[in-house]
N, C-alpha and C positions, 0 to 999 in steps of 0.2 A: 892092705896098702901100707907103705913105710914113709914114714915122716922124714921131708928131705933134711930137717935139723934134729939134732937129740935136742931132748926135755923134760924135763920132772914137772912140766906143768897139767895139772888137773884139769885146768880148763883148756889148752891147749888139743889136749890125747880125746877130750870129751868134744870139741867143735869137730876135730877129723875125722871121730866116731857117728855124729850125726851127720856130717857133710857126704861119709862114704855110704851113709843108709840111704841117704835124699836120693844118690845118684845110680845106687844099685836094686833099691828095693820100690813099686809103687804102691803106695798105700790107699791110693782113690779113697781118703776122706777116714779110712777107717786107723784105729789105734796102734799100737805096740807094748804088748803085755812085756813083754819080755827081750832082752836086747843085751848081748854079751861082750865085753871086749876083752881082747888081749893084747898085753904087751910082753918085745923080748928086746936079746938085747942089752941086759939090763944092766950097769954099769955103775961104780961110785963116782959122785964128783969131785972131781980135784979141782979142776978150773970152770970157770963160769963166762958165758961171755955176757956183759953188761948189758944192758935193753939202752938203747937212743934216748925213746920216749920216756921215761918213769920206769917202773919195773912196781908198781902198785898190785900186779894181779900175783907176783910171787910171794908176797910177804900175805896176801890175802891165801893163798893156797898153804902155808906154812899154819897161817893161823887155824883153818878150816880143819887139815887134817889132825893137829894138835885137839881139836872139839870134839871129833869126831872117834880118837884114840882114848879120848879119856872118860865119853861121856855114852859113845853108839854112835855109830853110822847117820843112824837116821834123826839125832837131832837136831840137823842143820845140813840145808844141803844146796847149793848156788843156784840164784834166782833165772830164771828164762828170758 
């Protein structure tokens, strides 16, 4: 599926990821080990467009991957 806006957001690419598993996969009650994404596309930014609301979850996505660059993947990873 392609996302009708581009985004460097983590949390953005990850709701679309489980939104597009809800609606293609049924899981009747059981788990998922395992669960891949890709993205393409992939492009620098030059311009941004401003968020209306705040824009709180960018600066939290900047900070998360900086922890995650310097310290492991798995020490921190966005609550459910």
């Amino acid at each position: 599926a392609r996302m009708e806006v581009p985004t460097d957001s983590t949390y953005l690419i990850e709701e679309s990821a489980v939104a597009l598993l809800r609606r293609r996969v049924e899981l009747r009650g059981e788990g998922v080990r395992l669960l891949g994404v890709g993205v393409g596309n992939l492009v620098e930014v030059e311009a941004r467009q401003l968020p209306l609301f705040g824009g709180k979850t960018e600066a939290l996505d900047r900070a998360l991957d900086r922890l995650q660059e310097r310290f492991g993947e798995d020490l921190v990873r966005r609550g459910g």
